[in-house]
C-alpha positions as CSV (number, residue, x, y, z in Angstrom):
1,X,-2.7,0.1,17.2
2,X,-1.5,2.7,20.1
3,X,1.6,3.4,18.0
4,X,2.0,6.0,15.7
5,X,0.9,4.7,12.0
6,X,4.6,4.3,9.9
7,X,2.2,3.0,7.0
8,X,-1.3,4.0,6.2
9,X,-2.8,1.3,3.8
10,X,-5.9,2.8,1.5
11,X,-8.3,0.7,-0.5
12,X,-10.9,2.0,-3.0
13,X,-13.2,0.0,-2.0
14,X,-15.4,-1.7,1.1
15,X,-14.7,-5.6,-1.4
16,X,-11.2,-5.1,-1.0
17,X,-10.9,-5.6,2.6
18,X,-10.6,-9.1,2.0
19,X,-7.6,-9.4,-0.4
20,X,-5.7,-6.6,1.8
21,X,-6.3,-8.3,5.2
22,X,-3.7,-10.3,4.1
23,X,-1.3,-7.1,4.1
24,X,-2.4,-5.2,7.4
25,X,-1.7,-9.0,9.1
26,X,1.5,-9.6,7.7
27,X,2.5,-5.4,9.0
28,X,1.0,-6.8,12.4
29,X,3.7,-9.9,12.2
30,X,6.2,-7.5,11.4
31,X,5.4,-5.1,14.7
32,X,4.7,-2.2,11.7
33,X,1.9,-0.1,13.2
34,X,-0.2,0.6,10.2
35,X,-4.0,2.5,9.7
36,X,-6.6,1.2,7.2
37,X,-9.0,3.5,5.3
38,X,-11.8,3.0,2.7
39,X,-11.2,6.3,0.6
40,X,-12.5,6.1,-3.6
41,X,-10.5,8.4,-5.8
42,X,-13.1,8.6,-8.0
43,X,-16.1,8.5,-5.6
44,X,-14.5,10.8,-2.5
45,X,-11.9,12.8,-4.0
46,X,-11.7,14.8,-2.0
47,X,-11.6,12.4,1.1
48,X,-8.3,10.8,-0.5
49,X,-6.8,14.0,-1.3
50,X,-7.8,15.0,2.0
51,X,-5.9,11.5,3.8
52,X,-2.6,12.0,1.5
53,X,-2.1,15.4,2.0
54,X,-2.2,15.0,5.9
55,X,0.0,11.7,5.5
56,X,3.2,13.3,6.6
57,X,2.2,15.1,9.4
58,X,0.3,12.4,10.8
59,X,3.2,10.5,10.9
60,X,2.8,8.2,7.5
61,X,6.5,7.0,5.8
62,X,4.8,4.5,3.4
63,X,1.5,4.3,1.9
64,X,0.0,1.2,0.0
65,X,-3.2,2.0,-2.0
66,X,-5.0,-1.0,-3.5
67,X,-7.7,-0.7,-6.1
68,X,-9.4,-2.8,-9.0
69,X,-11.0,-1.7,-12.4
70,X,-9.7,2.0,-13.5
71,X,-7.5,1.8,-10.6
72,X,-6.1,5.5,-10.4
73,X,-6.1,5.3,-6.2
74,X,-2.5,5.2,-6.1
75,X,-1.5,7.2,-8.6
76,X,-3.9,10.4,-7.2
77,X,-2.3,9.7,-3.6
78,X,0.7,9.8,-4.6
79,X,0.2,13.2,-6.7
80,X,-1.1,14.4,-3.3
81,X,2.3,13.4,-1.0
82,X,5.9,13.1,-1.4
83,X,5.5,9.8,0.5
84,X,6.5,6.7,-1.4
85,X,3.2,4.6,-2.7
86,X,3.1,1.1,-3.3
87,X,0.4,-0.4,-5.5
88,X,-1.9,-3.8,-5.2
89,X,-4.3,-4.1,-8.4
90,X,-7.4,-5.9,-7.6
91,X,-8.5,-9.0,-9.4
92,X,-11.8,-8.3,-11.1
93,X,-14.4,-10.0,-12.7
94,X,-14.2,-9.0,-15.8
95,X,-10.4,-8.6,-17.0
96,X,-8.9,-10.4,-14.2
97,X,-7.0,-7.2,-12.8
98,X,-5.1,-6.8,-15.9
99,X,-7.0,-3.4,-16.0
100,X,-6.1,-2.4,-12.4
101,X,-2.6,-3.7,-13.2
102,X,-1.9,-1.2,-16.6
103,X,-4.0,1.5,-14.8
104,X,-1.1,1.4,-11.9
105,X,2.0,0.9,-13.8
106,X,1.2,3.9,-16.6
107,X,1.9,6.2,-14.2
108,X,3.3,9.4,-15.7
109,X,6.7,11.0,-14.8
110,X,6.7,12.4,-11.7
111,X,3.8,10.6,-10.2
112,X,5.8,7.2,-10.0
113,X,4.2,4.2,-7.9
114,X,5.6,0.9,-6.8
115,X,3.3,-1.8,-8.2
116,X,2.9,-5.6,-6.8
117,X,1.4,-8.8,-8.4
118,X,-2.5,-8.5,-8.9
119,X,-3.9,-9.1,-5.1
120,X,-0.6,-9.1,-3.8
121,X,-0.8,-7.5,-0.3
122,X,1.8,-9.9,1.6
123,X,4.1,-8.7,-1.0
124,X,2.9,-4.6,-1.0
125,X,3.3,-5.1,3.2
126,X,7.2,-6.7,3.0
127,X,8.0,-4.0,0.8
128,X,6.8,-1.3,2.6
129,X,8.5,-3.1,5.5
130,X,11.8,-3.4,3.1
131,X,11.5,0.5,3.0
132,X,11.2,1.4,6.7
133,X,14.0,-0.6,6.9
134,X,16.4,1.7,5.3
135,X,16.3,4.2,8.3
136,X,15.1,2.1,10.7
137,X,17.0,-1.0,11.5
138,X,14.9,-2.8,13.6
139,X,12.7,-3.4,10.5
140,X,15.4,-3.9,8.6
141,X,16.6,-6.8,11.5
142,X,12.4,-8.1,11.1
143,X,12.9,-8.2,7.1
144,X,16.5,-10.2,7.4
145,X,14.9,-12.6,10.1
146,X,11.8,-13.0,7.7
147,X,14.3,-13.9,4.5
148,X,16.0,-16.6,6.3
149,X,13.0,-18.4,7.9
150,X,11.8,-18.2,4.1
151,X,15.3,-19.6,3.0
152,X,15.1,-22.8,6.0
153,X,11.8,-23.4,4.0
């Protein structure tokens, strides 16, 4: 996108480009210029540590990290800005992203993250939208237009 990124949307992982597709389309639909980056917290720390820190200056208001399995992503992120982070646990194969889900909502006090349903990236992307929209009302005006197509059915 040649705007400015308002979100920057992180994933652990290369496999979870496909569930979070899903979320940097539905920003698109919105008109929310976003960035995407592949960043482990437990395989390139410092790389995310690195991304987060910068977030702010770079122009960054919302941040949604997705991860599966020990899913600590958002929760080192959000440590690393004073951004808020929104949370999409990965499904996995082996405990259906019920692990990714407890490892985001367990934050401790002071590192607090917004969490979404397990592969939920439409949701984490109208949300971050929802969020923009309290200082910026032409979101805010995109997120009311969204709620009443969705209430026509």
């Amino acid at each position: 996108m040649s705007e400015t990124p308002l979100v920057g949307i992180v994933m652990g992982s290369q496999s979870d480009m496909a569930v979070m597709e899903a979320c940097a389309a539905q920003l698109a639909e919105f008109g929310v210029p976003h960035e995407v980056v592949v960043a482990s917290a437990h395989r390139q720390p410092e790389k995310v540590r690195a991304w987060a820190s910068s977030a702010v200056e770079r122009g960054l208001r919302v941040i949604i990290a997705a991860a599966g399995k020990s899913a600590h992503l958002g929760g080192v992120i959000a440590a690393h800005t004073p951004l808020p982070v929104i949370t999409v646990p990965m499904k996995t194969s082996d405990l259906g992203g019920i692990d990714s889900l407890l490892s985001m909502v367990q934050m401790p006090t002071g590192v607090p993250v917004a969490c979404v349903a397990i592969d939920g990236a439409r949701n984490a992307a109208i949300l971050a939208t929802q969020i923009l929209g309290t200082g910026m009302p032409e979101y805010r005006e995109r997120i009311a237009a969204y709620k009443a197509a969705l209430a026509e059915g």
